[in-house]
Each structure stands twice: as C-alpha cells, then as structure tokens.
C-alpha positions as CSV (number, residue, x, y, z in Angstrom):
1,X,21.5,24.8,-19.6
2,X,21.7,22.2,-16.8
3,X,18.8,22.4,-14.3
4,X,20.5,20.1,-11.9
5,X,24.0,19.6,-10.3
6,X,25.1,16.0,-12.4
7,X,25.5,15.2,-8.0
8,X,22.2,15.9,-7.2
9,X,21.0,13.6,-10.4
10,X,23.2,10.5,-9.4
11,X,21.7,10.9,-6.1
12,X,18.1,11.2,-7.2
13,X,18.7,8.4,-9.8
14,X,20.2,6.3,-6.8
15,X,17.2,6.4,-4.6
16,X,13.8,6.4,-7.1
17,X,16.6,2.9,-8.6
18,X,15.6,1.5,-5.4
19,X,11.6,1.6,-5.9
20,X,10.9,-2.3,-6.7
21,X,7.9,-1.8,-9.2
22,X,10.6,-0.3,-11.4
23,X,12.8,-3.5,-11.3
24,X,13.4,-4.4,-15.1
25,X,13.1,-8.1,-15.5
26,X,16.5,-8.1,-17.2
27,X,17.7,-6.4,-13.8
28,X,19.1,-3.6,-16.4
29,X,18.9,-0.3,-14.5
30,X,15.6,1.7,-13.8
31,X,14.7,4.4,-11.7
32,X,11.3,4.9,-11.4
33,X,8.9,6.7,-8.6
34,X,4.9,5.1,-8.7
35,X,2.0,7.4,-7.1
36,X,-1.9,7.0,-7.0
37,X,-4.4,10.1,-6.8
38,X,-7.4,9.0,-5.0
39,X,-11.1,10.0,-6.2
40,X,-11.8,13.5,-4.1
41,X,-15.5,11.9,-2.9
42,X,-13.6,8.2,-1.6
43,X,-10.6,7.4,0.8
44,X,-10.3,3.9,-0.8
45,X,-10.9,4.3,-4.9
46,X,-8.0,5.8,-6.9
47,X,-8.9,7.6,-10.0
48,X,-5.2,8.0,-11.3
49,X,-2.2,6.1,-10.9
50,X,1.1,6.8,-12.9
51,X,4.7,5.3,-13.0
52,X,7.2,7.7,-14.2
53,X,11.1,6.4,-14.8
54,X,14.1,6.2,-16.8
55,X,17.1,3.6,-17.8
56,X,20.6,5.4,-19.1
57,X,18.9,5.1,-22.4
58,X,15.0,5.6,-22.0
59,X,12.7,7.8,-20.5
60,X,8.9,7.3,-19.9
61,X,6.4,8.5,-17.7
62,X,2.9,5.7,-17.6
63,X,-0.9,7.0,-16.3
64,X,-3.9,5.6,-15.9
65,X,-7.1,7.4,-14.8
66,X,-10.2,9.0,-16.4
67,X,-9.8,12.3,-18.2
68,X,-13.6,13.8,-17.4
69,X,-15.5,12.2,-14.9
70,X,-13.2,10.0,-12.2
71,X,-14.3,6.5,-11.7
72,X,-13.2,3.9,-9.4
73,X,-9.5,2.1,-11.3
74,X,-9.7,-1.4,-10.9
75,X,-8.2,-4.0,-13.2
76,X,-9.8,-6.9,-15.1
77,X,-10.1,-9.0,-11.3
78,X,-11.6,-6.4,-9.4
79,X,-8.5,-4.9,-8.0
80,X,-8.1,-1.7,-7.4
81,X,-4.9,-0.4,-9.6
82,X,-2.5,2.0,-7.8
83,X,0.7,3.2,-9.5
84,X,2.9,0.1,-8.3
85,X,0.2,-2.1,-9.9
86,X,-0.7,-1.9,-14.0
87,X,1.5,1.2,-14.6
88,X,4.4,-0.2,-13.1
89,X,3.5,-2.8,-15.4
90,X,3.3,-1.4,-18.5
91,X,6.2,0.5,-18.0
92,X,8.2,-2.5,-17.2
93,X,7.0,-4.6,-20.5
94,X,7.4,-1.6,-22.6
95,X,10.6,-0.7,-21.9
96,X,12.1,-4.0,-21.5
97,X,10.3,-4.6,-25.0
98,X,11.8,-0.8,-26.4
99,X,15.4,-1.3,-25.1
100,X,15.4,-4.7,-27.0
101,X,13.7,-3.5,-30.3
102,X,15.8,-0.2,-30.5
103,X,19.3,-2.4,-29.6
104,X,20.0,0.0,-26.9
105,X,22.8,-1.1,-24.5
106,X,21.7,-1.7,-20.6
107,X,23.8,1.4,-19.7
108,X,24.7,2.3,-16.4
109,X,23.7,4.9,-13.8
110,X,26.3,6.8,-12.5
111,X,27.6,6.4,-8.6
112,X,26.1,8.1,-6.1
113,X,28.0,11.0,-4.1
114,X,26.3,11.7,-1.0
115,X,23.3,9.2,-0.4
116,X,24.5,8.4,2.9
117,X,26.3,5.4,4.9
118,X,25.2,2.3,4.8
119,X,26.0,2.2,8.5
120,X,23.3,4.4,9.8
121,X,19.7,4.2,9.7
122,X,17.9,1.4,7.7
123,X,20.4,1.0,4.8
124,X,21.1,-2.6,3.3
C-alpha cells in the first residue's frame, strides 16, 4: 500500500534536500528536516534535538535528549546543541561512513513535479 502519491514524495524529498545540516560531505543526496524541543521550564535550554533524513539508499532518524528528567543539551564547549548542531552531525558521519561500508551507490532523488518556479518568490 502506498501512503503517498510518488509526486508528493519527490516534492517533499525536494524541499527537506535543501536543509544544509543534511549536506553529505560527498555532496551525494540527502534530505533531511533538524528540530529542537526546548525544556518546558526555559525559553533558551533545549532538552531534545533530532535530525531525521534519508539518501536513495538510507534512512535514519538521530536524537539527542534525556529520557526522565530533561536537562540543559550542551556539547563538550558549552554550547547549547539544537538539531542542526550534533545530530546533524552524527547523521552526516554515519551515513557517509554506512553508504561507504555497505557499497551502496550515491543514488539519485527523483525530479520534482510541482515545487514551484524558480522565478517567483525567493527561489535560487
């Protein structure tokens, strides 16, 4: 059974391909969509942050938050981690790093339908 029009997923795949913290070093494609939860008592500290994405050949979804008690994220500098940050960059070295191990091809996405013009709005 197909849950979405294969339209609707080029389109989809089109856009989240555009999210930079999914960019593959390899430049191989990657579609990927990065979020952050923050703590419910602070407008500053995040206690989850995920990033979830896929090549043709790969799919994997990344998080990184506390599972009982939410604390403060903040990596090994005192930053504080958001999905772009550490996720993104664990799902960029281990997929990059699974691709290569498990000889699978770069692949390719397949063309968008109905994403728009370039012409109009802020398109490149």
């Amino acid at each position: 059974m197909q849950a979405l029009p294969a339209g609707v997923v080029a389109d989809v795949t089109a856009v989240l391909s555009q999210n930079p913290s999914g960019k593959l070093p390899n430049d191989a494609p990657s579609a990927t969509i990065s979020g952050t939860a923050m703590i419910a008592t602070s407008v500053l500290d995040s206690g989850h942050a995920w990033e979830i994405g896929y090549t043709p050949n790969l799919a994997m979804a990344v998080w990184v938050g506390n599972r009982e008690t939410e604390f403060p994220l903040y990596d090994r500098v005192g930053r504080r981690i958001t999905g772009d940050g550490l996720p993104a960059d664990i799902y960029r070295a281990v997929v990059t790093a699974a691709t290569k191990q498990l000889g699978l091809s770069a692949g390719v996405f397949p063309p968008p339908g109905n994403v728009g013009s370039p012409t109009v709005g802020d398109a490149a």
